[in-house]
N, C-alpha and C positions, 0 to 999 in steps of 0.2 A: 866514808864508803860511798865511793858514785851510782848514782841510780842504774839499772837496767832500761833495754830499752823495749815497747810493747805497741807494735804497729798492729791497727785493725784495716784493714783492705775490706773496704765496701762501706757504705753508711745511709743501709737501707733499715726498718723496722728494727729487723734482730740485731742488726751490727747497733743502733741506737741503745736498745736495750741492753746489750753486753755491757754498755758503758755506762749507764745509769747503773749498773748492778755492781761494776766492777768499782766504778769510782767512790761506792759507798759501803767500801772492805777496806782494812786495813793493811791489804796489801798496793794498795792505789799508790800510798806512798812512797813505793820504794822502784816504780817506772816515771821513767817519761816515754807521754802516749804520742802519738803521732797516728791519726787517722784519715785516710785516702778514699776520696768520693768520685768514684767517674761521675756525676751526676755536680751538676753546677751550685743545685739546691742542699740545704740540708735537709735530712729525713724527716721525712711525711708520712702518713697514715695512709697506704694502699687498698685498707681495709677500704673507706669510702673513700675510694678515689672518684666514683660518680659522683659524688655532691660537687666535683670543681664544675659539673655541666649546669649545677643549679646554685650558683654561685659562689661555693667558698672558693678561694685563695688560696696561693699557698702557705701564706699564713695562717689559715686558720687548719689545716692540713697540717701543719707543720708538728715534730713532734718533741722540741728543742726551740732554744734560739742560739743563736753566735754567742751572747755574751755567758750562759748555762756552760758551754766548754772553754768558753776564758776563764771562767772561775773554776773550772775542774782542772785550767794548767792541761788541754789539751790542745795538740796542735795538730789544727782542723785546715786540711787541705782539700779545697772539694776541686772537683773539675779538673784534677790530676790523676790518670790513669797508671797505677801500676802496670811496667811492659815488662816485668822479669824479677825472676827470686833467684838470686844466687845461693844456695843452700850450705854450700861449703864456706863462704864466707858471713853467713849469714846478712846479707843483705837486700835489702828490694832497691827496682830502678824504677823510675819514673823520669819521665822527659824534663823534670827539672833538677834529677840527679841522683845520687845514691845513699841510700838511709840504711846503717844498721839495725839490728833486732835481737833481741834475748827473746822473746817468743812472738810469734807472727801469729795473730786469728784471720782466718778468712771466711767472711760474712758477705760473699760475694753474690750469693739470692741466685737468680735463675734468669733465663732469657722465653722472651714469648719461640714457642714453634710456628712458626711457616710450614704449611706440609709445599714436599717440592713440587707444585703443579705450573705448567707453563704460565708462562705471562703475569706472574705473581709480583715479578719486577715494576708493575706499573704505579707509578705516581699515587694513583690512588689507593692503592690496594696498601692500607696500612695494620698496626698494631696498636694493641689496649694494653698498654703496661706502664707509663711514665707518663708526668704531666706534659712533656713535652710530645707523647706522644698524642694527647687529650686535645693540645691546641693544633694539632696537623689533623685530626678528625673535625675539630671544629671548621679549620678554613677549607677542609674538604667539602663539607654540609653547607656551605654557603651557596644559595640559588639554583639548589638541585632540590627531589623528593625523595629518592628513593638508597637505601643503603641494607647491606648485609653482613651481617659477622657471622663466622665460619667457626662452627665450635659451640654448641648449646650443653657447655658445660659452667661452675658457678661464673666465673669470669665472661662467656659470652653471654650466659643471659642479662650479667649487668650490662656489657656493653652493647645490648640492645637496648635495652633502657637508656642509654646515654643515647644512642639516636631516635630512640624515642620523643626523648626532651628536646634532643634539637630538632623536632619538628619533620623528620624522616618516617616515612612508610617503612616501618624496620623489619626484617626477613632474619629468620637463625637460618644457616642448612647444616647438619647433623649426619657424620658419616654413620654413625651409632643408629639401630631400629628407637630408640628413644632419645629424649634429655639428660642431662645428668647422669648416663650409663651408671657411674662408679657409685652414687648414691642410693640412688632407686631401681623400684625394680618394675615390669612391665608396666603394671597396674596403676603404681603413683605415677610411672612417665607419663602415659597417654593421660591422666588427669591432667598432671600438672601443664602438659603440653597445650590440653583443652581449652586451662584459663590461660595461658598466656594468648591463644590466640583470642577468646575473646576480647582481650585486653588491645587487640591490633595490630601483634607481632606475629607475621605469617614464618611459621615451624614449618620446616622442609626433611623428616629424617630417613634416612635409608639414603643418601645423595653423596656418590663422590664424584668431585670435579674434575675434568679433566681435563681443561684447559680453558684460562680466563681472554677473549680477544675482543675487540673493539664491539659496541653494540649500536644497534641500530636506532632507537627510540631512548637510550641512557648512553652512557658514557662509557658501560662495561658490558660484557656478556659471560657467563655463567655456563661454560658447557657438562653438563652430567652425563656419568658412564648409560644410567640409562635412558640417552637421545632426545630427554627433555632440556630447557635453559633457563636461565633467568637473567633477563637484566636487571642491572642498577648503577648507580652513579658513583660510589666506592663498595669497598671492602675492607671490615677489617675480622683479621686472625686471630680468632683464639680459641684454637687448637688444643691449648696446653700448655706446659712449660719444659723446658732443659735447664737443668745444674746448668751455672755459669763456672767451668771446670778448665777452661781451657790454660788460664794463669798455673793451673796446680800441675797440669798434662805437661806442661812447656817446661817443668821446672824437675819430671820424673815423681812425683807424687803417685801412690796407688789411686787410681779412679776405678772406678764399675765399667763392665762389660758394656753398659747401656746409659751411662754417665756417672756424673757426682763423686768428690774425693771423696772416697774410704775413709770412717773415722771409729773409733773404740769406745768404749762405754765413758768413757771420758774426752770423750770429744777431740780426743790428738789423729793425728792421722800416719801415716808412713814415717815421718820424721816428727821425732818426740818433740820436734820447738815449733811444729805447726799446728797448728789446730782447725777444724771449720765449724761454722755452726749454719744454721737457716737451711735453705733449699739448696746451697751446692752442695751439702755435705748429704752423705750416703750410709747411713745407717744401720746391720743386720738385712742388706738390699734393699734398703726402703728411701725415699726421696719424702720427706713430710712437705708438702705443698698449703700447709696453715700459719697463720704467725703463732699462735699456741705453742705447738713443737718447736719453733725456733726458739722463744723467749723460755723453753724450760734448757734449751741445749745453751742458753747465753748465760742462765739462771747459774747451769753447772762448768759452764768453763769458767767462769768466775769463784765459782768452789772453789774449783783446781787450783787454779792459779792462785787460791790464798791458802793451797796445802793441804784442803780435804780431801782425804784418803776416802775417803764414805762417798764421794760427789761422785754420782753415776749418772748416764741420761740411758732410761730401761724403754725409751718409747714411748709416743703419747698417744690420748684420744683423739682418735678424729672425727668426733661426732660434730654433728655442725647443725646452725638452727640459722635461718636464713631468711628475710624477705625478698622474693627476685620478682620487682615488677608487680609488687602490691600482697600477690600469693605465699603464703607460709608451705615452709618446706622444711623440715627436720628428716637426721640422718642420724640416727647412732650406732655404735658399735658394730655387731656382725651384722647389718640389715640386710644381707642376702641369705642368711642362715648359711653359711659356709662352715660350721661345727658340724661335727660327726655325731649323730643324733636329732639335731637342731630339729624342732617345729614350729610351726608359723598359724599363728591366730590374725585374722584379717577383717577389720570394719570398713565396710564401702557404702558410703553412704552419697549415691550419685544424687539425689535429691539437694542435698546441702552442698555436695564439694568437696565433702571429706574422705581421706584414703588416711586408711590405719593400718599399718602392718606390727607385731610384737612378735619378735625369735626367742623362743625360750627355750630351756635346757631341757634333756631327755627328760628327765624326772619331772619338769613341770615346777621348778623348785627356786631358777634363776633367768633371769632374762640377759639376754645375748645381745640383741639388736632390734632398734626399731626403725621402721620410715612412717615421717607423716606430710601426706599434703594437703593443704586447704584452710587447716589450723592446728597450731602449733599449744596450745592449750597443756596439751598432757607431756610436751618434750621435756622439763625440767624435772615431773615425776620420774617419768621412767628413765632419763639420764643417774636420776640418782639412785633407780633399781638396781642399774648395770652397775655403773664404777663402784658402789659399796657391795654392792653383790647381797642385796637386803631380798630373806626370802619372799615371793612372792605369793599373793593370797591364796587362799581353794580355789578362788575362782579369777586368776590372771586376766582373762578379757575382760572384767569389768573396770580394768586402767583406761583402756581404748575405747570404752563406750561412754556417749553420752550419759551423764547425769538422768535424765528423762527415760532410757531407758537402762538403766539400773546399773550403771558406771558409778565408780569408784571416787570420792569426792580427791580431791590435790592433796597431796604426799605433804602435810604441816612442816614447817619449819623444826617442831621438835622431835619428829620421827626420825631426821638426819641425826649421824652421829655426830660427836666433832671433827672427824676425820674427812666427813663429804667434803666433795669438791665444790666446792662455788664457783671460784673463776678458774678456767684450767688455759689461760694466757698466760695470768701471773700467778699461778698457784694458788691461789686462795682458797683457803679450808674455812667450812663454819669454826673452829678453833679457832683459827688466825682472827675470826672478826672478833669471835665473842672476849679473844685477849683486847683488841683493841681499842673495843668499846666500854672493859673494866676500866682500861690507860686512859679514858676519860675522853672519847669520842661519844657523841652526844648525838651525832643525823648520820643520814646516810652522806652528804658530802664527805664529813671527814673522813669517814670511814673508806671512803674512796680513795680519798688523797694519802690517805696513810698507807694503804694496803694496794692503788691502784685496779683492784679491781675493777672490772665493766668498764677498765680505759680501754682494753685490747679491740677486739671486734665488738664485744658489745652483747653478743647474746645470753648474756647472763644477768642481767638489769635485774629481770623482773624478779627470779629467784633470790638476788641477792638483796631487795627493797624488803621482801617478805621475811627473807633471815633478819634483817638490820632490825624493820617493824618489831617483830617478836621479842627479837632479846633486847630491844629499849622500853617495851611494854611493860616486861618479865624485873626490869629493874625500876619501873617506877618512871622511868623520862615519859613523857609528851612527845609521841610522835609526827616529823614531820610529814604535812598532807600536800606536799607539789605535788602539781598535776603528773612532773617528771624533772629532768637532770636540767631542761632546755629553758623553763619558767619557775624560778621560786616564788609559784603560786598556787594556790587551789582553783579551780575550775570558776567558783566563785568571784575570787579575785580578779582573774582574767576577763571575767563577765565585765564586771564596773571598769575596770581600767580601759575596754572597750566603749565600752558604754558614756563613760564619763569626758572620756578623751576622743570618741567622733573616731577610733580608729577603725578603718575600714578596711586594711589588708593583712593577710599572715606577715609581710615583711613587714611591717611599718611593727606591727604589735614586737617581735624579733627584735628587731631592732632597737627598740627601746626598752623593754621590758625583759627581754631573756639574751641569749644567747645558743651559738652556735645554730642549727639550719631546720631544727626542729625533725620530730619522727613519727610515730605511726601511733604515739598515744596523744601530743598533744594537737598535732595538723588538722585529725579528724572533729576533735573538740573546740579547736577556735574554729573553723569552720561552719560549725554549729551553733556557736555562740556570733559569731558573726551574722549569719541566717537570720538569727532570733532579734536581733538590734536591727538589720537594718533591710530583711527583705532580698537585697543583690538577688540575679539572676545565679542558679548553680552551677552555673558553666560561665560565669565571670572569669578572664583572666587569670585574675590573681586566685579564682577559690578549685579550679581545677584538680593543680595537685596537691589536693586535702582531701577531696571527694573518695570513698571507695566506688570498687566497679558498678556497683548499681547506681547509685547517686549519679555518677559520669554519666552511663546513659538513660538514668532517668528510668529505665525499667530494672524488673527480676531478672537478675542472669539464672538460668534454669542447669542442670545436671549435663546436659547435650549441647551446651555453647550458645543456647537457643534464648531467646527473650520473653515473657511474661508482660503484656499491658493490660492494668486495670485501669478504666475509665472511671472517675469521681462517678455515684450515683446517690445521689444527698436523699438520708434517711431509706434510701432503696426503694425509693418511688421514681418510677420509670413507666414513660407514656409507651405505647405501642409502635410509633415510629420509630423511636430510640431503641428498642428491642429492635424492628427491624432492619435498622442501619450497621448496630451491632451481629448482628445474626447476616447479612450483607457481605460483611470486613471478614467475618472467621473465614465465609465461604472461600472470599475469593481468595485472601491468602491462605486457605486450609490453616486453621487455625484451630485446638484444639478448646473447645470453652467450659468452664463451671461457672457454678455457682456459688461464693465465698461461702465463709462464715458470717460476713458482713455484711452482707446482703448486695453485694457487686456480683459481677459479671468478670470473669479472667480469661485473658485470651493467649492462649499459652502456642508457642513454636516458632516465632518471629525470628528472622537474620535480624543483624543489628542494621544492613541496609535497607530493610522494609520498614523498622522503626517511624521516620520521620512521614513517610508516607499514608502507612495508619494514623496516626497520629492526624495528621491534616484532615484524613475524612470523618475523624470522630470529632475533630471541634468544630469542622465546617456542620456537624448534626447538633453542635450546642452538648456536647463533652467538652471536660478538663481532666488535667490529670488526677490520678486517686494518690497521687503522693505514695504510694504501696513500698515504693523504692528506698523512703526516706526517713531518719528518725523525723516523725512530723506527726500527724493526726491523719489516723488510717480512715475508720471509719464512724457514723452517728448511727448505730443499729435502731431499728422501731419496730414496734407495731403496729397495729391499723387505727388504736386509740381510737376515741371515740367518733370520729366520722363513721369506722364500720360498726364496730364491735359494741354490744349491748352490754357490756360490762364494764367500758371505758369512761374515765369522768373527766379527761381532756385529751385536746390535740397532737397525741402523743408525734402521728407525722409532721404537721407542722414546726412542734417545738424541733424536732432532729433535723428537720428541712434548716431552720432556722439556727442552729447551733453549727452544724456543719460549713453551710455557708460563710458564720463569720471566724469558724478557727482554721477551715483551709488553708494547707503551707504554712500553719504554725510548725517550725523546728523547733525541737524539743532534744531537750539530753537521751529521751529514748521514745520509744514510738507510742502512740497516744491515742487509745481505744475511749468510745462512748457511746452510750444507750438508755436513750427515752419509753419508757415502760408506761401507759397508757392508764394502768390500773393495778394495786399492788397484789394483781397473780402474778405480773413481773413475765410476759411472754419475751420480752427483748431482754432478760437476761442482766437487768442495770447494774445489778450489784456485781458482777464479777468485772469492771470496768475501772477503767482512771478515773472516768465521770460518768457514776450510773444520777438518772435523775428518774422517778416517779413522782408520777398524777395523785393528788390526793381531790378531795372534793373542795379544799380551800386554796391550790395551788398546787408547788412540787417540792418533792422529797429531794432534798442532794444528798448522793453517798460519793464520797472519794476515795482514792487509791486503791483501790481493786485491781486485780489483772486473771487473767488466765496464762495459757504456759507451762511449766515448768512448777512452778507454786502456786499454784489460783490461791487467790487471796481475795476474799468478800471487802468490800467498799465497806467505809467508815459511816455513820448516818453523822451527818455535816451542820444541817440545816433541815426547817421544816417549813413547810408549807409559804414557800415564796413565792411570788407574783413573779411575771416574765420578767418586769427588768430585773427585780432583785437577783431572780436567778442566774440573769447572766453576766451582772454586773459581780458575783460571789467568785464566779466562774473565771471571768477574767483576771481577779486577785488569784484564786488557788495559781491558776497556769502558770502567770507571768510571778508568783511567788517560787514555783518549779523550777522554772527556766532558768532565774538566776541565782537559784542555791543549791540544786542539786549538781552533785559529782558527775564525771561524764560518766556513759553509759549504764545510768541510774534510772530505776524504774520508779513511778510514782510511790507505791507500795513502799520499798524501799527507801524510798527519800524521809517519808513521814515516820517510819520509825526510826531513823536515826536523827530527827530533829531532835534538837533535846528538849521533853516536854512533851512528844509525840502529840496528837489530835489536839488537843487541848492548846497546845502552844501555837498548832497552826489557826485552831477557831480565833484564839486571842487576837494575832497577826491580821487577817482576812474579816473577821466578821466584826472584832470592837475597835480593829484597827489599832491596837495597841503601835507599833512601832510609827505610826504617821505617815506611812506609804501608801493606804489606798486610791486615792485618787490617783499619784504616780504610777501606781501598777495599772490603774483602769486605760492611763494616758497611755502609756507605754502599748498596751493591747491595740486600743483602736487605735494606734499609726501602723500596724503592724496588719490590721486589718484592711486598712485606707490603702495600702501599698502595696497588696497582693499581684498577684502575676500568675497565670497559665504557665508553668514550664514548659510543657510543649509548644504550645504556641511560641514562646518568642524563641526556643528553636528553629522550630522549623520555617521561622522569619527570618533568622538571620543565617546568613549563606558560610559564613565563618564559623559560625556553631554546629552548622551541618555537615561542615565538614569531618566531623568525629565523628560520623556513622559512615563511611566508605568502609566498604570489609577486606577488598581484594584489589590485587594491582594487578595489570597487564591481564588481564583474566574477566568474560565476560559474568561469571557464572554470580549470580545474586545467593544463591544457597551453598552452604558449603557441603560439598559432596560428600561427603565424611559422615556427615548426618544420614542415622539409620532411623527407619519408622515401622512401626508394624499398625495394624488396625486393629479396634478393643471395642466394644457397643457402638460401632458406625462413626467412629472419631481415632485419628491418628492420636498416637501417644511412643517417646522416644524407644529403643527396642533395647529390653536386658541386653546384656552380653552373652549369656547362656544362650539365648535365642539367636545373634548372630554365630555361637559359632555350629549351629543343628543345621543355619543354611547350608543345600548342597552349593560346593564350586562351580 
């Protein structure tokens, strides 16, 4: 019996997937495939097609090789353009001939939109959709500054990122009054809008164009309906997308009023021997614009085609969890409350950054939909509220609030049933894994490899690492501790490999020790560990894109867009000129000031272009930075010890003047409080610190790992009554013990109870020296001390590193107007929203 024949037209994501799905049915063997690529390459990951700006290939993009369809016996035609279906003979044409078919898939995806505005036709005025269109942005970007993409939807905010990276002044303009209309809603847009500008991409929304013509000072000019412009040197669209329909249109295929061929719950369309799946294909009126939906409609034409009568595609989630531009953004289910009843519980928490929306049902009973911007934290909980429809507690807002204020701790891995979704690219069920890992998968790799999970876009990593963790616990395995997917390491590990091998950049560590381009768990951690080895400037080249937004500029980004500098003030002893220099700087820049916890001075409302200029006049007064911005050493709290106070039996300021001075711009895995107590009534508070240290009458007490927070946790008593060196030679072992074996984002407190052995096994380590390191860890310290740097200063030295504080192009304006202020006890402070909207018009 001669085989049939099974042509797939298109061999993008889902067309890719159809065929890994299909070819590993039992019906594989009974066609010969024949598959057709307008595209020259074979199929690539679209998901991160911005990683080709920061190096990957298409290789490493790629989501196949040639020889994976030689051994599938498929015959791979790329760069051959289907121009026609003959239906009646069942046939397709292409310009190198005519190929029969027993069933035809078309997985022909979509086309970027152009909106029709004049002069769109120009050279530069391109699109974000293909890497071939990635390399005509690239040689656009060449010896120009300035570019735009039109469309601040997920797709244009990455493709501002991508001229971000190429070193472009990047502009969105947004016909929509927000971002991401379809996503969010007013509240998260104008957040999320907020940081991307502070981040350097000027947001233009309410702006339609109306015609693009030559400019005078760039290359382009920008005219808006309402009689404002913009120049710049290209453009590119991303508007959106169109069904790529036109092949089904030409052949009489049912298509939609407003595109995409018409298909049935089983994915055939008009003619029972066609099928579509991906974004041409039109679903109960719907166009799904995720690869998700695609890979379940590939998942089910493959059904089909091996004879399941059950194989339906009912419609997918569209919830999405996203990083665009550093900022966390989640969208689930209804998050406009579009149910009948629907109501909305809302966390705003302008201070941090965080917008929290939760749509729940009339009864208060199920959740609908949520949005979150700033941090993504609680998406995986409440994703799995929705999809399992898990009733929701007496008190539903406490999913959306902080922990600290009496939020609802993370939805456990065993509260899901096995039915939860885990990965909804490839369907992955907690079922699916916990089968997998009986079949004698043992880490989360295989379980990868097996199930592909977390291959798709990716935003399900972290929930599926915690399902893997639990059910290898629950069976007794040794959980693997990678830092992530990119290094099979621990944070630990990466330290010495660093350390041992003199490496000094994220790519060189990449390169030899991990794979693929690295993310948002491990960039920020070698970074850090980077820091901690060898000192570099934080605005290094190569340490840039690892830094989050504070780090980048070296201050607090505030709720208002605005900047926060705290001046180091060691032990919070400060002469009178230095108060007056400071009191000076707030005037003239109206500057909003307190007084910490820490015994500093904060100068809160800064544009990011005033940054470097403060900056210059507090160190030309003999300031440095207070690190505030950075996992490092905040501050050395005192009291007046015995120079004032009749009850003190030493130097309480001294010692903290003196501690201070030598851990300044220690990075650390997390930020790093201390405080010298004069005499044990303890006014400075020692014990709730990483390093509280008190005065006794024979020397000083050391307490470690203490914090405040969230869990204040009292300090350990360490050591007793040590002389100055002892003390800070103990000191230098604790730190640089921290540095190299704590987990990232680990707090002292924390590190030490999970040492196994807890206090006891650190004394051993640091004080008897059991393992033979202390003098290494001393050495290690003082290079690290010997090597210090002002981060400000050698900013605002260098002309190249100042250039990251420019805010606005073609625009004289040093402040962004946008910024609202009200007055509060003789001091500006940013203005509720309630309050702007009481102003009259």
């Amino acid at each position: 019996m001669s085989k049939k024949n099974l042509i797939v037209v298109g061999n993008g994501m889902v067309g890719h997937h159809f065929l890994e799905q299909f070819c590993d049915s039992p019906a594989a063997s009974d066609f010969n495939i024949v598959v057709f690529g307008e595209e020259k390459l074979l199929a690539y990951d679209r998901v991160h097609l911005s990683e080709y700006f920061s190096g990957s290939t298409h290789s490493d993009l790629a989501m196949s090789t040639a020889e994976w369809y030689a051994e599938q016996g498929i015959d791979l035609r790329l760069g051959e353009q289907v121009t026609n279906i003959d239906r009646d003979r069942r046939i397709v044409t292409t310009p190198m001939g005519d190929y029969p078919y027993d069933e035809l898939v078309m997985a022909t995806g979509s086309y970027p939109f152009v909106p029709p505005i004049q002069g769109n036709e120009h050279p530069h005025c391109l699109v974000y959709r293909t890497l071939e269109d990635l390399d005509a942005i690239r040689a656009s970007a060449k010896g120009v500054k300035t570019g735009v993409v039109v469309g601040g939807g997920l797709l244009g905010l990455e493709a501002a990122n991508a001229l971000k990276s190429l070193g472009l002044e990047a502009h969105v303009v947004e016909f929509a009054p927000r971002l991401m209309p379809v996503q969010l809603d007013t509240d998260g847009g104008a957040l999320l809008k907020r940081k991307i500008e502070d981040l350097g991409v000027q947001v233009h929304t309410e702006k339609a164009t109306t015609d693009i013509v030559e400019g005078e000072d760039a290359r382009l000019r920008m005219n808006f309906s309402d009689d404002t412009h913009l120049e710049t040197d290209l453009i590119v669209f991303s508007a959106g997308i169109r069904p790529q329909d036109a092949l089904a249109r030409s052949c009489g295929l049912q298509v939609g009023e407003r595109g995409g061929i018409v298909i049935n719950d089983q994915c055939t369309t008009s003619d029972p021997n066609i099928h579509a799946i991906g974004e041409c294909a039109l679903w109960s009126e719907k166009i799904f614009g995720l690869v998700a939906p695609g890979y379940t409609m590939a998942r089910t034409m493959s059904a089909v085609l091996n004879g399941d009568k059950e194989a339906a595609f009912i419609g997918a989630d569209m919830s999405t969890k996203l990083k665009l531009l550093g900022v966390d953004v989640g969208s689930i289910g209804d998050a406009h409350g579009q149910t009948k009843g629907a109501k909305s519980i809302r966390f705003n928490d302008e201070q941090a950054g965080h917008y929290r929306r939760m749509v729940i049902s009339e009864d208060g009973k199920k959740l609908l939909g949520a949005i979150l911007v700033g941090d993504n934290g609680p998406y995986d909980t409440l994703l799995q509220y929705m999809l399992n429809e898990i009733e929701l507690p007496d008190s539903p807002e406490t999913l959306i609030l902080p922990e600290s204020e009496g939020g609802a701790p993370a939805l456990g891995p065993d509260a899901l049933p096995d039915t939860a979704g885990i990965c909804s690219c490839h369907n992955v069920t907690k079922g699916d894994i916990c089968t997998t890992i009986d079949a004698g998968c043992a880490d989360l790799g295989s379980v990868k490899a097996e199930t592909k999970a977390s291959s798709g876009c990716g935003g399900c990593a972290a929930l599926l690492k915690s399902v893997v963790d639990n059910e290898l616990e629950k069976r007794g395995v040794e959980v693997n501790k990678d830092i992530c997917e990119h290094f099979p390491y621990t944070r630990q590990e990466l330290f010495h490999l660093v350390k041992v091998n003199g490496i000094r950049t994220f790519q060189t560590l990449i390169r030899d020790h991990g794979r693929g381009h690295g993310c948002d768990i491990c960039k920020p951690a070698v970074g850090s560990i980077l820091a901690s080895c060898w000192n570099e400037h934080v605005l290094a080249t190569d340490h840039v894109p690892l830094q989050d937004t504070n780090d980048t500029f070296m201050a607090n980004m505030q709720k208002n867009g605005t900047y926060s500098i705290v001046p180091r003030v060691p032990g919070g002893e400060i002469t009178p000129d230095k108060l007056i220099v400071l009191g000076e700087v707030a005037k003239q820049y109206n500057l909003y000031t307190k007084i910490t916890g820490g015994q500093r001075i904060d100068l809160f409302g800064a544009s990011l272009s005033e940054l470097p200029e403060i900056w210059e006049k507090l160190i030309a007064a003999g300031f440095e930075t207070g690190h505030a911005y950075g996992k490092a050493l905040r501050t050395v709290k005192s009291c007046v010890g015995s120079t004032w106070c009749r009850y003190g039996v030493q130097d309480s300021v001294g010692m903290a003047i003196h501690l201070e001075d030598r851990y300044k711009g220690l990075r650390a895995p997390h930020k790093i409080k201390f405080a010298v107590s004069g005499c044990t009534r303890e006014c400075a508070e020692a014990q709730s610190k990483d390093i509280g240290v008190i005065a006794t009458e024979n020397g000083w007490n050391l307490y470690v790992c203490g914090n405040g927070g969230m869990r204040p946790r009292h300090g350990d008593l360490f050591a007793t009554d040590l002389s100055d060196e002892e003390l800070v030679s103990t000191i230098d072992r604790v730190l640089m013990f921290y540095v190299r074996t704590a987990d990232r984002l680990q707090r002292t407190s924390v590190w030490m109870e999970n040492l196994e052995g807890g206090l006891d096994y650190l004394k051993q380590v640091v004080l008897e020296d059991s393992l033979g390191i202390g003098q290494e860890l001393e050495e290690h310290m003082e290079s690290l001390v010997g090597t210090y740097q002002c981060e400000w200063k050698a900013a605002v030295e260098d002309p190249e590193k100042r250039k990251r504080f420019r805010e606005f192009v073609n625009a004289p304006e040093k402040k962004d107007p946008v910024q609202q202020w009200v007055s509060e006890r003789g001091q500006k402070r940013p203005a509720h929203e309630a309050e702007l909207e009481s102003e009259p018009a």
